[in-house]
N, C-alpha and C positions, 0 to 999 in steps of 0.2 A: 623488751624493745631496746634495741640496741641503738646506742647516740650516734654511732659512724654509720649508721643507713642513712641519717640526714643529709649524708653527703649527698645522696641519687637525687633529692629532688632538692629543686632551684624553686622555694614560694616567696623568696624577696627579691627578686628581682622587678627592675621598676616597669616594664615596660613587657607583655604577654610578645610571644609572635602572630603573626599574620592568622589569621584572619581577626586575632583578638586584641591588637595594639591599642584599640582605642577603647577600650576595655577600662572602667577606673574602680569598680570593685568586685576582686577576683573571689569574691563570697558569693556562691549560687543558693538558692534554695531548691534545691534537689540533692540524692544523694545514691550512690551506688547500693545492690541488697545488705554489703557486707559494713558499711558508715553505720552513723547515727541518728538515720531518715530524719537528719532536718536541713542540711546543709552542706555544699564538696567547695573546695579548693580550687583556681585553677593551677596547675602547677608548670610554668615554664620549661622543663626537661619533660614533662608527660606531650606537651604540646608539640614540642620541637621535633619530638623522635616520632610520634606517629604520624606529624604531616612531612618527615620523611620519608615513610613506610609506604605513605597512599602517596606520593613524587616518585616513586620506584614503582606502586603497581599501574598507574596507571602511563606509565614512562616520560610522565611530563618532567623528572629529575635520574642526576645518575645515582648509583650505590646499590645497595643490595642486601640480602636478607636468604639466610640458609637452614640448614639444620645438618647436623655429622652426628647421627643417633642419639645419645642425651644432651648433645651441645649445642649451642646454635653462635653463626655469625654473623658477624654485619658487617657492612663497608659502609659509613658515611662521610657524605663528601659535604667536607667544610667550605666554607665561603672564602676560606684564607688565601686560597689559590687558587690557580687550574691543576693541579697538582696535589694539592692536598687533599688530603682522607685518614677520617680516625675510622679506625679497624678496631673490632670489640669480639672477646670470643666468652661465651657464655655456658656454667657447667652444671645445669641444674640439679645435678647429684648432691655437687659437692657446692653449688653458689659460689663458684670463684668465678673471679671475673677476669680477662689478660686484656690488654687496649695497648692502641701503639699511637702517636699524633705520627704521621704516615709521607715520605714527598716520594710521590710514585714516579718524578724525573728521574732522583737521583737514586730510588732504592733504599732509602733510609730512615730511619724512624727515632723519635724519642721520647722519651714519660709521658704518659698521663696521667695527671693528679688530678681526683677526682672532688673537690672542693669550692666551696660558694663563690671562691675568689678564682677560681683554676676552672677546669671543663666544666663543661653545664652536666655532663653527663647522657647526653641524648645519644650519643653511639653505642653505649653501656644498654640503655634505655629500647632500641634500637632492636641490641641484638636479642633482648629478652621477649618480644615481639612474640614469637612463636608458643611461649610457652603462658604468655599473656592471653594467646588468643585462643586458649584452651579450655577456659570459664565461658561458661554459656552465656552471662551477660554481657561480659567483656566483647566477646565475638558477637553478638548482636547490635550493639553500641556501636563499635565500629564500623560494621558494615554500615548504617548508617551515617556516620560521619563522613566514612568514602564517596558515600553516595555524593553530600552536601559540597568534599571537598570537587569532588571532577565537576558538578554543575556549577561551581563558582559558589557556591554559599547563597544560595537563591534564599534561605529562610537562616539568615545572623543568629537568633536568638536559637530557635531549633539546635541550632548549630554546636552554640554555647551550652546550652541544657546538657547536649550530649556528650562534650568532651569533659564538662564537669563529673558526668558519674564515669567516665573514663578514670578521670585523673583517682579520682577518688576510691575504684577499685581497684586499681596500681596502688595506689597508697596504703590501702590495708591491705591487701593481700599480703604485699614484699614488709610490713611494719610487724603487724602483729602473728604470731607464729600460732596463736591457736584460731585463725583463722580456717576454717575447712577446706580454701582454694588456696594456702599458704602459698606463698613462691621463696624459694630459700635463697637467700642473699649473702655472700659473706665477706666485712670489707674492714680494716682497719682504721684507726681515725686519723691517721695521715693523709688517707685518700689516693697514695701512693698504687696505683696497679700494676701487677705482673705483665712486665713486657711481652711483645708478642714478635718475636727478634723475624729477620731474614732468614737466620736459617729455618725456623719453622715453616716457614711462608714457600722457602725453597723445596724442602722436604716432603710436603704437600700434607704434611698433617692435622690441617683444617680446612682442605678441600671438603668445599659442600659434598654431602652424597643428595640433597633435595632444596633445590634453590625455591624458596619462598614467595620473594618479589624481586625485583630488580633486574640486575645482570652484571657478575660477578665481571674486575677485571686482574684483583689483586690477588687474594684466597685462590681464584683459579679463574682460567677462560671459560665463560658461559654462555649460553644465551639467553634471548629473554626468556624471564618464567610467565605465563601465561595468565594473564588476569586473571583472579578468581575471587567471584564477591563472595564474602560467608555466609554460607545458605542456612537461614534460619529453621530451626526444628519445626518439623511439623506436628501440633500438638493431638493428642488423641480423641482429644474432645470437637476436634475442627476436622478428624478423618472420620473417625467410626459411624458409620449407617449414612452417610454427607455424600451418597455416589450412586443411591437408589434407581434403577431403572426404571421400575416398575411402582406404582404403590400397592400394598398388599401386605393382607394382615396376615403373619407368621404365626403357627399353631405350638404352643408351650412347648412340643417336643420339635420342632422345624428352628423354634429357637433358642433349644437349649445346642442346636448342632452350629450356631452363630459363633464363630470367635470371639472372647475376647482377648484382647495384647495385654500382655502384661506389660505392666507399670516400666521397667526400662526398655522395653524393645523403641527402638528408633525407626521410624519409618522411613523406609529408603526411597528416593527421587522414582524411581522404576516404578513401584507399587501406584506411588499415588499418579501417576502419568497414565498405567493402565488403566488405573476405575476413573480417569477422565475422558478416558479412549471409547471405553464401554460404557460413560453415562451419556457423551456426547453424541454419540451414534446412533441412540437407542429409536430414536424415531425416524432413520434413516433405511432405505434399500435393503442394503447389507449393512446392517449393525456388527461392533466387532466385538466377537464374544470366543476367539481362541487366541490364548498369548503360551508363548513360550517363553521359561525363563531357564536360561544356560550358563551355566560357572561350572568352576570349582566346586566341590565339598567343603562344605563347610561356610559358606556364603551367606546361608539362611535365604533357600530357594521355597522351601516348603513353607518357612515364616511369612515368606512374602508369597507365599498363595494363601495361608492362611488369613494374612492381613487382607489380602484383596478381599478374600468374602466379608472378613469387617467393613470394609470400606463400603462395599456394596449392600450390605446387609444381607447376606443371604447363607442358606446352613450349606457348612464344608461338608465335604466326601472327598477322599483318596483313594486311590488303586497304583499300588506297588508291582511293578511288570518285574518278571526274573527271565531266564535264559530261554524258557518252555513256555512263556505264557502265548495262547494263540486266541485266535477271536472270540471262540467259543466260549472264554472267561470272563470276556466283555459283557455279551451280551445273554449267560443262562449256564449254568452247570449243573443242576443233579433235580431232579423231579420224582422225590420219594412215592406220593402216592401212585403211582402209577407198577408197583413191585406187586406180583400175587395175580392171582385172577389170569383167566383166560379169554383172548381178546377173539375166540370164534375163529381165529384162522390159525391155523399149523403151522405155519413159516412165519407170523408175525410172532406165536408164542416161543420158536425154536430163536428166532432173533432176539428174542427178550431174554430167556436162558443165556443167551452170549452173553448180551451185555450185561444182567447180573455179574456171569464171573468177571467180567473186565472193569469192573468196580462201579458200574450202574449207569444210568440213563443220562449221560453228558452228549452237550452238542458234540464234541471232540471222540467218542465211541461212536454216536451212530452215523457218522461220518465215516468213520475205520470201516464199518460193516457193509455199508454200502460204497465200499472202494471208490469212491469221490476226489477226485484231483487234490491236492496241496497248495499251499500257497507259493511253493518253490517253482511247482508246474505251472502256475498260474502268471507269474512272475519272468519266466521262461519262456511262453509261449501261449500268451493269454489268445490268439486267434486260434488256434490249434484245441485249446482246452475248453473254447465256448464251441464252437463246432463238435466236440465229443460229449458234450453237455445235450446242446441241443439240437443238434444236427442242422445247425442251417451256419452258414459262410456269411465271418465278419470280419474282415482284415483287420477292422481298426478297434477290434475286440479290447478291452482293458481288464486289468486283472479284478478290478472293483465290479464289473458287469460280470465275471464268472463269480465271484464270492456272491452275490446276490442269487446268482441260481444256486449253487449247492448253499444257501442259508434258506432257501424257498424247499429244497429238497428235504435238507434234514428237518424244517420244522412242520412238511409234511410227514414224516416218517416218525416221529415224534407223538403226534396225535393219532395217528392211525396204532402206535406203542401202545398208547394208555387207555383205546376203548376197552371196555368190559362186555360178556355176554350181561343178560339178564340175569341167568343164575347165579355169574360169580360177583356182579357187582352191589352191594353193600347199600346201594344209593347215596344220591348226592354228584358232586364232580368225580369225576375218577382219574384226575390227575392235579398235579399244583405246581405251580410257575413262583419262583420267589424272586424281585428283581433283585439284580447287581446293585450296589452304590452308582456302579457307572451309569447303568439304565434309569434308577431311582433318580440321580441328579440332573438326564438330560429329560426325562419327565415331566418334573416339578419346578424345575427352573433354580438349580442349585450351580455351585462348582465344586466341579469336579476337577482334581487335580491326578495329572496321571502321571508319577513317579518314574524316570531311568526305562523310557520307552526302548532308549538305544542299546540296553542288555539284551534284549527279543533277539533270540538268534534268528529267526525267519524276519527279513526287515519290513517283508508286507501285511503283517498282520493289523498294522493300524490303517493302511493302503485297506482292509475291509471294512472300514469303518469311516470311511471317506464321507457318504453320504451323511453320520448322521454329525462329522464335523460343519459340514453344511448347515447354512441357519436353517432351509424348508427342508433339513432332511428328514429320512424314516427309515423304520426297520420294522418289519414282522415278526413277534414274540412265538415262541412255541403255543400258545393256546389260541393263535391265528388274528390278535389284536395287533395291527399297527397303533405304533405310535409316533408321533413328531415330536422335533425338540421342541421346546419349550422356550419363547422368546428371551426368558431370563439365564435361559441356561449357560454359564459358562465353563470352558474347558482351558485350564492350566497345563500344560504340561514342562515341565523340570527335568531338567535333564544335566549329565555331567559326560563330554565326550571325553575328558582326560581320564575319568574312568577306567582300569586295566576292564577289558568286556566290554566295554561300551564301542556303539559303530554311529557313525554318522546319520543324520535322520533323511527316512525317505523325502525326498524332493517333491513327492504328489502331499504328504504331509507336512510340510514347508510351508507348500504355498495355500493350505488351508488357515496358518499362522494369521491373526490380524495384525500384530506386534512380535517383533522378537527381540527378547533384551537379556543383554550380557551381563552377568553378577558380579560383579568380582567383593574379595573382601574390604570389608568397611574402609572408611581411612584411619589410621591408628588411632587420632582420636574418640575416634566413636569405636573403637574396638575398647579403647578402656573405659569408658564411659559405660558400656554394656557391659565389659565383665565385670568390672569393679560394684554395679548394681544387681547382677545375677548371683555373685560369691560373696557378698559384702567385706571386700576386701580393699581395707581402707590406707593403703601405702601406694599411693599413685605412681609413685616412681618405680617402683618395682615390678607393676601392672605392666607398665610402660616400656621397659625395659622387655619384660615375657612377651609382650605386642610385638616388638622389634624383633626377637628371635622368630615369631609365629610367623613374620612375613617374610623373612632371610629365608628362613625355609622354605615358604612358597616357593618364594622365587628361582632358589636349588634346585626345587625338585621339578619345576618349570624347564630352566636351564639344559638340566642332563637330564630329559625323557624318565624322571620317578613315576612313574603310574600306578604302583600296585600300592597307595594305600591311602592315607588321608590327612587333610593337616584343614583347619581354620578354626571357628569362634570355639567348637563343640570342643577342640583340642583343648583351647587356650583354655576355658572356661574349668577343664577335667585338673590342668597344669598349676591354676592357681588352687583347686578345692583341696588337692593331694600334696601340695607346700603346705598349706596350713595346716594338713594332719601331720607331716612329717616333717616338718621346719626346715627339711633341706630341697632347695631351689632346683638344685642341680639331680638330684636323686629323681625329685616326682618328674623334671623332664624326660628323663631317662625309658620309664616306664607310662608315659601319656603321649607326648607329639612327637618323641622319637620313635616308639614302638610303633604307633598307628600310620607313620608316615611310608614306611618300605619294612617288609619282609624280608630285604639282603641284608646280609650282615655288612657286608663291603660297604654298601651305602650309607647304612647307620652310623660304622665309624668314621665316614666323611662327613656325616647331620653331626655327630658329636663334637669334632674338631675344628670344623670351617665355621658352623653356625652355633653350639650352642656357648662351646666354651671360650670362646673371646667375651662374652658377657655373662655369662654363669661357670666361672671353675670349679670343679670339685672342693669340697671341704677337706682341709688337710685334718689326720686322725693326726691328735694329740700323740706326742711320744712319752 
């Protein structure tokens, strides 16, 4: 423990600030996780700089609060003038610290000594802010204190309790270096800090890229940053099975199909907003039981379908769509017992010989055979193609009323496939229906999650399936059973239109949507918070750093139309596993989120230049 970090905190001084002046002993009996759970400090520079922070967010004061990727700034504005402001620039790689005492008439600045007798420290204090607020208690803690501060302090003591395990986690974290949330500090015992001249200030070299709180007028022109209170985690023990629609008892194998999350996934605001959507509705008209969820790759679209069935309690099912998948995959593909035997008529047998060679008994063959419209014609000219169907005139024909007759055709043709004479059949059924997951899950009252619908090169194959999106809908099985969905039944569908293949979703499939919600990737924090628990890789900074590159890239390949490949958590996550085998940073990037990201070469050596190598350069080979 180093004697010159004494300098950052001010515990002698006689008199706390506001809300705690009248305060006469700054000994609390509570204490931060990381203390000696019996007692915190209050400490006059932990005071002073976060009820700065919440005077910026909530705009009742001026200064501000940033981040320039591992750095963060602050402006605060001292009482010394109308002009005055200490400016703090913070390096959490390296824990240097640069501070200027600030007169924004004249443009000019002079020492900050940072000492019990000199600054309190709170602009230092101030700028660390961001990387304070990165410990999960820390950021909990506060959010409450914000609360306390905008309502005026409605509960004094409340109030106290909280900024003591505040101060108290600021104080070990930045003291003790084998700390697990350590924050790295590095100061001399002068107190003396590295100027923060005009020219830099000119130059724009601590221009925010991500303004915090406040509103910059020094570091740069800004606007407000938008309040944002810290939304507290949601725990797994307060989500999983907490969103039940229905009550009902799950059969050992219905819940061995139940999610569970693992230990680090963080549940995202989306997730739980739908299985509030679907438990709040459930006794309602139209209950809402179809959400779309659309991002990027790499988002964790499918985690959060997975989670929803946690949340709901109910067993998952997926179906993955590719470029050919067409309805018939939805709803029945191949009916083994029905091969062999003689069904008593010559042209049903000679038909059955077809479709043997054409690889057997799918709704998608006996379709072909009986030269049946498309869904292209169907789409094209659905009055036209229900009038050749059935011969009667319906101008306002839709392409889901001709899918329902040729689904009534083929799974008449189908059964009339699979009779047998007397003498060729075996006894028993003489044919067998296996359902889909998709059919199993609208059934039994599962969700199903329907995977990159917008790869389907035909866009109306889900446009057949309209009906059983419907809560009272139905469909007729090949062995001439309807069935309805199932009032539990939910349907996810995930989707990526940046996808290179990917097409926009049909608009009759839109509006079956009960929610539609955008993904995008985590916010850095909880990117390293997740990989660091999925890789167990224990250099935050470094995590942090790979996070920074993971989003720069996004945002590139955002920028100049990259489409053709993929970047997020699955990247980052492959980017830390293949560092640790091969201890160079720059190398496993190389081959994980630059490879996955574009197939052009041209682009890659723009990923390698503009984004990876301003914060990972190559290793120089020893000479």
């Amino acid at each position: 423990m180093s004697a010159a970090l004494n300098n950052l905190f001010s515990f002698n001084r006689a008199t706390l600030p506001p809300p705690f002046d009248t305060v006469t002993n700054k000994k609390i009996s509570v204490a931060s996780k990381y203390g000696d759970g019996k007692q915190a400090t209050l400490c006059f520079t932990v005071i002073k700089a976060l009820n700065a922070v919440c005077a910026c967010m909530n705009g009742s004061g001026e200064g501000a609060v940033g981040m320039i990727d591992h750095r963060s700034v602050a402006e605060y504005k001292s009482s010394m003038g109308p002009d005055a402001y200490h400016l703090a620039v913070f390096d959490s790689g390296t824990g240097s610290i640069s501070a200027t005492v600030y007169d924004k008439n004249t443009e000019t600045g002079e020492l900050y000594v940072l000492k019990n007798s000199g600054r309190d420290g709170a602009a230092v204090m101030m700028a660390m802010f961001p990387f304070l607020n990165r410990d999960e208690e820390f950021e909990q803690e506060f959010k409450e204190y914000f609360d306390q501060y905008t309502a005026g302090f409605p509960d004094i003591n409340a109030a106290k309790n909280t900024m003591a395990i505040l101060c108290d986690n600021v104080y070990r974290r930045v003291m003790d270096e084998t700390c697990k949330a350590h924050v790295k500090v590095t100061l001399d015992k002068s107190g003396n800090l590295m100027r923060v001249s005009q020219t830099q200030l000119d130059s724009g070299v601590f221009t925010p890229t991500e303004v915090v709180a406040g509103e910059f007028t020094i570091f740069a022109k800004t606007g407000r940053a938008a309040v944002k209170k810290a939304s507290a985690e949601v725990k797994h023990e307060d989500f999983a099975g907490k969103y039940e629609l229905h009550t009902r008892a799950l059969s050992p194998q219905e819940q061995a199909l139940v999610p569970a999350l693992p230990e680090w996934y963080i549940i995202p605001d989306e997730v739980v907003d739908i299985c509030k959507h679907a438990q709040a509705t459930t006794e309602k008209s139209a209950p809402m039981r179809n959400f779309l969820l659309r991002g990027p790759a790499g988002t964790g679209k499918t985690m959060g379908a997975k989670a929803i069935a946690a949340g709901l309690h109910l067993p998952y099912m997926k179906y993955t769509c590719s470029a050919n998948t067409e309805i018939f995959d939805f709803v029945g593909m191949i009916f083994p017992d029905s091969e062999g035997g003689s069904t008593g008529d010559a042209d049903l047998d000679r038909e059955k010989a077809e479709l043997e060679s054409m690889g057997g008994m799918t709704y998608k063959n006996v379709a072909k055979i009986m030269n049946l419209p498309g869904l292209a014609d169907m789409d094209y000219d659905p009055a036209g193609v229900y009038q050749a169907l059935t011969g009667l005139e319906k101008e306002d024909a839709t392409a889901q009323e001709c899918m329902a007759v040729v689904m009534e055709r083929v799974t008449a043709k189908v059964q009339a496939l699979s009779k047998r004479t007397e003498e060729s059949q075996s006894g028993g059924q003489t044919y067998r229906y296996v359902d889909t997951d998709f059919i199993k899950a609208l059934r039994y009252g599962y969700v199903i999650e329907i995977q990159e619908p917008s790869t389907i090169v035909q866009p109306g194959v889900l446009v057949g399936l309209n009906s059983l999106l419907e809560q009272s809908g139905s469909i007729t099985l090949p062995t001439g059973e309807i069935i309805r969905r199932h009032p539990d039944a939910v349907v996810v569908v995930t989707t990526n239109i940046s996808y290179e293949g990917c097409r926009g979703m049909n608009q009759s499939v839109l509006d079956r949507m009960s929610l539609v919600r955008d993904v995008e990737l985590p916010s850095p924090e909880v990117m390293v918070q997740r990989a660091m628990a999925v890789t167990g890789a224990t250099d935050e900074y470094q995590v942090g750093q790979m996070v920074q590159v993971v989003n720069d890239l996004a945002e590139y390949c955002r920028k100049n139309s990259i489409s053709d490949g993929s970047y997020g958590m699955r990247s980052l996550i492959d980017w830390i596993t293949s560092a640790e085998i091969t201890g160079d940073v720059y190398q496993s990037a190389l081959y994980t989120i630059i490879s996955k990201a574009t197939a052009d070469e041209i682009d890659r050596e723009a990923l390698i230049s503009i984004v990876l190598e301003p914060i990972f350069g190559p290793k120089r080979k020893a000479s």
